[in-house]
C-alpha positions as CSV (number, residue, x, y, z in Angstrom):
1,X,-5.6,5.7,50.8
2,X,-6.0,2.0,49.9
3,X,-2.4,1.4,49.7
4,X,-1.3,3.1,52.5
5,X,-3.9,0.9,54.5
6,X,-2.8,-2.1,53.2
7,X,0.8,-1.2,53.8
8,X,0.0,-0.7,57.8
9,X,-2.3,-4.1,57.5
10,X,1.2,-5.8,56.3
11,X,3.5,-4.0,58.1
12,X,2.7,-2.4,61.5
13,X,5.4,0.0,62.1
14,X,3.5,2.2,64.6
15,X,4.4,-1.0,67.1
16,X,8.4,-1.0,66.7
17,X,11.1,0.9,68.8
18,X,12.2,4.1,66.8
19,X,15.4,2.7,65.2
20,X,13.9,-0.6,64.3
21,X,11.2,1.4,62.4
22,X,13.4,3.8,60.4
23,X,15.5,1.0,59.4
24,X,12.7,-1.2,58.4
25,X,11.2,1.7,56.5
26,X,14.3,2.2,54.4
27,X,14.3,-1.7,53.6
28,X,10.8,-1.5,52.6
29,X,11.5,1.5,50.2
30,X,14.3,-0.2,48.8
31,X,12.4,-3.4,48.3
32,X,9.2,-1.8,46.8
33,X,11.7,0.5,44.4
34,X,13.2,-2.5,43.1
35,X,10.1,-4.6,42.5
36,X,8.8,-1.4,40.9
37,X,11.6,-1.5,38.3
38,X,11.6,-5.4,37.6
39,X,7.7,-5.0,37.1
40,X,7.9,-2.0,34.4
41,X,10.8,-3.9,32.4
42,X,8.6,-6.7,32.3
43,X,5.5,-5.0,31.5
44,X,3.5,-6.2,34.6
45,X,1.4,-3.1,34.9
46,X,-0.8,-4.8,37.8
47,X,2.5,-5.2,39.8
48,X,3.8,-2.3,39.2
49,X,1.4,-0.5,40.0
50,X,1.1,-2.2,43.4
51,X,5.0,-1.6,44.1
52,X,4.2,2.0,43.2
53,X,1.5,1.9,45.7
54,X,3.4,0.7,48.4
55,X,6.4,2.3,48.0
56,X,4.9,6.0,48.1
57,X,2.8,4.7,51.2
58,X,5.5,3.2,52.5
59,X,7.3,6.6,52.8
60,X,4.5,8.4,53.5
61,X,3.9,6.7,56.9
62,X,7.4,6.7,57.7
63,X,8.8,10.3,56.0
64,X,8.1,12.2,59.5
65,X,11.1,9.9,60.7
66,X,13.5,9.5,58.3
67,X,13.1,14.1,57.9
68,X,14.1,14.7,61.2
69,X,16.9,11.8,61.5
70,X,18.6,12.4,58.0
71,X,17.3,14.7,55.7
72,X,19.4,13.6,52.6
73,X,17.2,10.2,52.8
74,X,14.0,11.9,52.7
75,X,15.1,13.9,49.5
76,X,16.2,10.9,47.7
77,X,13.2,9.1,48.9
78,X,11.1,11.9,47.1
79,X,13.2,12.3,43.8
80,X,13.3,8.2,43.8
81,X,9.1,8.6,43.8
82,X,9.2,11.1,41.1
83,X,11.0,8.8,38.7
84,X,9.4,6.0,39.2
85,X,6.0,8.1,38.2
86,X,7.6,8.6,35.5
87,X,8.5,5.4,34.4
88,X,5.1,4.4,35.3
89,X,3.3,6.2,33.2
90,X,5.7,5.7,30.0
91,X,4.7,1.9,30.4
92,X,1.5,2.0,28.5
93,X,3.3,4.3,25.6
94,X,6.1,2.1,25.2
95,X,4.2,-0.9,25.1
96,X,1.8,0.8,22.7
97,X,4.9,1.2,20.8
98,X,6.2,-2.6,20.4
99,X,2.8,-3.9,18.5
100,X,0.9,-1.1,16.7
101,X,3.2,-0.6,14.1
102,X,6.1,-2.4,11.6
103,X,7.3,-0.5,9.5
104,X,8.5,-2.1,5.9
105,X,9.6,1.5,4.0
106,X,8.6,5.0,3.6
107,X,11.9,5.0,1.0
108,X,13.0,8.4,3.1
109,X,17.0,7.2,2.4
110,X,15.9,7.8,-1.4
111,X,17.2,4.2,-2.3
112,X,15.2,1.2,-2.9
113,X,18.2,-1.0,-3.3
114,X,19.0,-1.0,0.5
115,X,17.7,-0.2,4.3
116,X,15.6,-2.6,3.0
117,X,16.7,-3.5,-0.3
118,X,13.8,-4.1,-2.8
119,X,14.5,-6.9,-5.9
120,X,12.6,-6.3,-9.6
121,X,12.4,-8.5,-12.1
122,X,10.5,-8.8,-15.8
123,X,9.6,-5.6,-17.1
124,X,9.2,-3.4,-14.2
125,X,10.8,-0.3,-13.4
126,X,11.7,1.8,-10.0
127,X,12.3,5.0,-9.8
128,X,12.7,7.1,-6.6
129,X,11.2,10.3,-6.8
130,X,10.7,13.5,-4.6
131,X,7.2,15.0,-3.2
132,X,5.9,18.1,-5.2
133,X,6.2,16.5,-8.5
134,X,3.1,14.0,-7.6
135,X,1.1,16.7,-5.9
136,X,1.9,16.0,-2.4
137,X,4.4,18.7,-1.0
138,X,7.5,17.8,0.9
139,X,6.6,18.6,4.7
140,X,9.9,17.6,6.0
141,X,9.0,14.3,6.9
142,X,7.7,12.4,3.6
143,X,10.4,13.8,0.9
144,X,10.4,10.5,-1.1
145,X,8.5,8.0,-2.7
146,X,8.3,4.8,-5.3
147,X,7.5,5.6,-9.1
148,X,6.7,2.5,-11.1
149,X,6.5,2.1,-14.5
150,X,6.4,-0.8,-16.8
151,X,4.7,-2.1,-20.3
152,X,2.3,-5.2,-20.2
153,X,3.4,-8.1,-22.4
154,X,0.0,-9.9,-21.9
155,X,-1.3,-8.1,-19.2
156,X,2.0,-9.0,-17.2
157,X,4.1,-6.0,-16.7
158,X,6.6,-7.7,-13.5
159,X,7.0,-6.8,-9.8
160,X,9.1,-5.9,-7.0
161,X,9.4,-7.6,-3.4
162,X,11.6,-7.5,-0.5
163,X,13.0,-10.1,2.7
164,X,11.1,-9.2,5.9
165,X,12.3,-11.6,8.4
166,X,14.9,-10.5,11.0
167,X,15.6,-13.2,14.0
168,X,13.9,-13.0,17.1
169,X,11.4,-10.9,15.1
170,X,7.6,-11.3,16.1
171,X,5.3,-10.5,12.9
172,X,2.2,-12.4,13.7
173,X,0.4,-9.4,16.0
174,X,-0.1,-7.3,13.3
175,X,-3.5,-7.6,11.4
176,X,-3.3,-5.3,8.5
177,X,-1.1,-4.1,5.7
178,X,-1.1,-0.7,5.0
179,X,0.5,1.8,2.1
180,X,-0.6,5.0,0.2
181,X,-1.1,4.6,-3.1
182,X,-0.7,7.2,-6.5
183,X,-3.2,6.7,-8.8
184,X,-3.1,8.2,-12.4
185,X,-6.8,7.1,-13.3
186,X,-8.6,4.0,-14.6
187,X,-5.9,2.9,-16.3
188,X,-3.1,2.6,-13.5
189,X,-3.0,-0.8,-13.4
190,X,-3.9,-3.3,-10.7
191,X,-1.4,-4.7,-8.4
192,X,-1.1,-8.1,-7.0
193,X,0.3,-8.4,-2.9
194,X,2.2,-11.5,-1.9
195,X,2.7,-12.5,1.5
196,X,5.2,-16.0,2.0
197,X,5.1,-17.4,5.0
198,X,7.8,-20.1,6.1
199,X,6.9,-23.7,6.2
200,X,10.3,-25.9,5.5
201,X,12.3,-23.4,8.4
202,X,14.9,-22.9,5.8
203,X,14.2,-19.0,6.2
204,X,13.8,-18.8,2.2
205,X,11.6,-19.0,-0.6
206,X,12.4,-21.9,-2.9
207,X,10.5,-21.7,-6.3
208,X,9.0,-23.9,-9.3
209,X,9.3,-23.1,-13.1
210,X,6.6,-21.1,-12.6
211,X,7.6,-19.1,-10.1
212,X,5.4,-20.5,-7.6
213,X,6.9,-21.3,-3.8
214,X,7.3,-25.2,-3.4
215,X,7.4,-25.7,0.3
216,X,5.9,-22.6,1.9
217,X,2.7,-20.8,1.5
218,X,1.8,-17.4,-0.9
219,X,-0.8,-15.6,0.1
220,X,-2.5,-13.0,-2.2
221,X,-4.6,-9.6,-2.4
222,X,-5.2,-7.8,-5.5
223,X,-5.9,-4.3,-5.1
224,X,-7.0,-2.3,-8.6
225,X,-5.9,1.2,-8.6
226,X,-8.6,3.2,-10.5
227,X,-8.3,6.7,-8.7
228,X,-6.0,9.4,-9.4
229,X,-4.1,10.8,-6.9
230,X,-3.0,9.9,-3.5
231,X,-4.8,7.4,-1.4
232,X,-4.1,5.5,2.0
233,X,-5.1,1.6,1.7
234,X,-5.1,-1.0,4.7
235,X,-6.2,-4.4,3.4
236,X,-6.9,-7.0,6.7
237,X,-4.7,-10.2,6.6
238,X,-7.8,-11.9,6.5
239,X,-8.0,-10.5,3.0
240,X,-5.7,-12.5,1.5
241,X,-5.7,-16.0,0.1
242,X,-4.1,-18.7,-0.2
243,X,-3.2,-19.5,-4.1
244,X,-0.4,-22.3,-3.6
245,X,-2.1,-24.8,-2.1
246,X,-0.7,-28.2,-1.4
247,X,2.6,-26.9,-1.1
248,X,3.2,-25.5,2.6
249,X,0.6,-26.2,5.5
250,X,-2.2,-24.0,4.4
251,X,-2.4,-21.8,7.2
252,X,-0.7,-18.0,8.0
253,X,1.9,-18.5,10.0
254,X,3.6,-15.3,10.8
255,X,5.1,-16.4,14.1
256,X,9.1,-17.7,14.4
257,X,8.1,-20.8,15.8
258,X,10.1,-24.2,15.3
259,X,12.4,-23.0,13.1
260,X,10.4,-21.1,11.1
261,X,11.5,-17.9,9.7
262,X,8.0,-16.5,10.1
263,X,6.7,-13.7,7.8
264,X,9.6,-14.2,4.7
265,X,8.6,-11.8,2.5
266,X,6.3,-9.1,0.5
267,X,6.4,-9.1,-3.0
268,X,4.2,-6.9,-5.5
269,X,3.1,-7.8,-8.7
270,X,2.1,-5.5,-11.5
271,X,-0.8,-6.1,-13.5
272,X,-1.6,-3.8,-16.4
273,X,-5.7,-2.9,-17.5
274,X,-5.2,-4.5,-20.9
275,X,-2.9,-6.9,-22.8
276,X,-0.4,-3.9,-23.5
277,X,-1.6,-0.9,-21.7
278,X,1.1,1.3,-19.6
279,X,1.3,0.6,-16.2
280,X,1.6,3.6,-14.1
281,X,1.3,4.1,-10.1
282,X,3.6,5.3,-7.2
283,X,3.8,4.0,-3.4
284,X,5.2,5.1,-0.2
285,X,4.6,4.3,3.6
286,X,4.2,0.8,3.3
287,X,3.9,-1.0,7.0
288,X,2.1,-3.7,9.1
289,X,-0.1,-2.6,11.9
290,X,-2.4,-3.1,14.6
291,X,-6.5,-2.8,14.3
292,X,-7.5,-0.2,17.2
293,X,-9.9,-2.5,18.9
């Protein structure tokens, strides 16, 4: 009702000759359709929803004489309303879409090496390996997941990591890392998370003898895995801290921007429960998301 007031505040049809007014009305349609469509696309809900609005009042007031003049207008009139309810109400969904949820892996291609490829190094070993022999069964959407294994040599066992940055890439509205976890007990091991955000806009990770990033900043979590079984974990990006200090600009910077590659890349480090203990746990689903408030 307040639409189609507004529309006859704007646009007083009722005082035009009969032709004038059903060519005005089809101009109007046409206009408020196309606004309609530039709005969605955008993600302007507010106008869109105003061009909806309009548009529906629009050929509400003026239906009666567009039906009896041409009949094939009013029915494309009609189906043209029906999509663009349609498309209306997919807006919140697909913009719900964009920032709730990055996905790193869930390893369903059954190869770490690629789609995206994960790097090891030291004494760490992958192994991909299917659901029902870790005590979750297969339910047609989660068949895979990461095994790894490796000894300590000082508590040290090694790691695994992989590139994250993509151009035109915007990583910086997530707030959260999340993964499930497969413990085997107490003595599982403890794993060390590194985020590497880029400070030089070189879009890579340059490193010192001791394997620690000269120009751009690591951040760190260490999660100890104590529990057996499986076990969803999200730890905040505020969780994790800086541990390179002095050699980027000290602050997260997740955002292209500049030059800068953003987000580079997640790495995991091993860490057994004694100088040469086993270390024994498996992952899968590993993604970035979006708190719900």
């Amino acid at each position: 009702m307040l639409a189609e007031a507004t529309f006859e505040r704007i646009f007083p049809l009722r005082v035009l000759p009969y032709p004038v007014r059903c060519r005005k009305i089809r101009h109007y349609c046409s206009d408020f359709a196309t606004l309609f469509q530039i709005s969605v696309f955008n993600f302007s809900l507010h106008k869109a929803k105003f061009a909806l609005g309009m548009f529906i009042a629009c050929y509400s007031r003026g239906g009666a004489y567009l039906l009896h003049k041409r009949k094939s207008t009013s029915k494309y009139l009609v189906a043209l309303a029906a999509i663009a309810l349609l498309l209306f109400s997919a807006v919140p969904c697909a913009r719900a879409q964009q920032v709730t949820h990055f996905l790193i892996d869930d390893f369903e291609d059954g190869d770490y090496t690629t789609q995206p490829a994960w790097w090891r190094f030291d004494g760490i070993e992958l192994e991909i390996h299917k659901y029902g022999s870790e005590g979750k069964k297969d339910d047609g959407t989660n068949r895979y997941f990461l095994s790894i294994t490796g000894k300590a040599k000082n508590w040290y066992v090694g790691g695994l990591g992989t590139y994250l940055a993509r151009p035109k890439q915007d990583l910086s509205v997530y707030t959260f890392l999340g993964f499930d976890v497969y413990g085997y007990g107490p003595e599982s091991g403890q794993i060390k998370i590194e985020l590497i955000d880029d400070d030089n806009g070189n879009w890579k990770v340059e490193y010192d003898e001791e394997w620690v990033p000269l120009y751009d900043d690591r951040f760190i979590h260490e999660l100890q895995v104590d529990w057996e079984g499986w076990k969803h974990v999200e730890i905040p990006i505020s969780a994790f801290q800086l541990d390179n200090s002095g050699k980027g600009n000290g602050i997260w910077n997740p955002l292209q921007k500049n030059g800068s590659g953003g987000l580079l890349q997640i790495q995991l480090i091993a860490i057994a429960s004694s100088k040469i203990a086993d270390v024994k746990f498996s992952l899968d689903n590993l993604f970035l998301g979006v708190d719900d408030e």
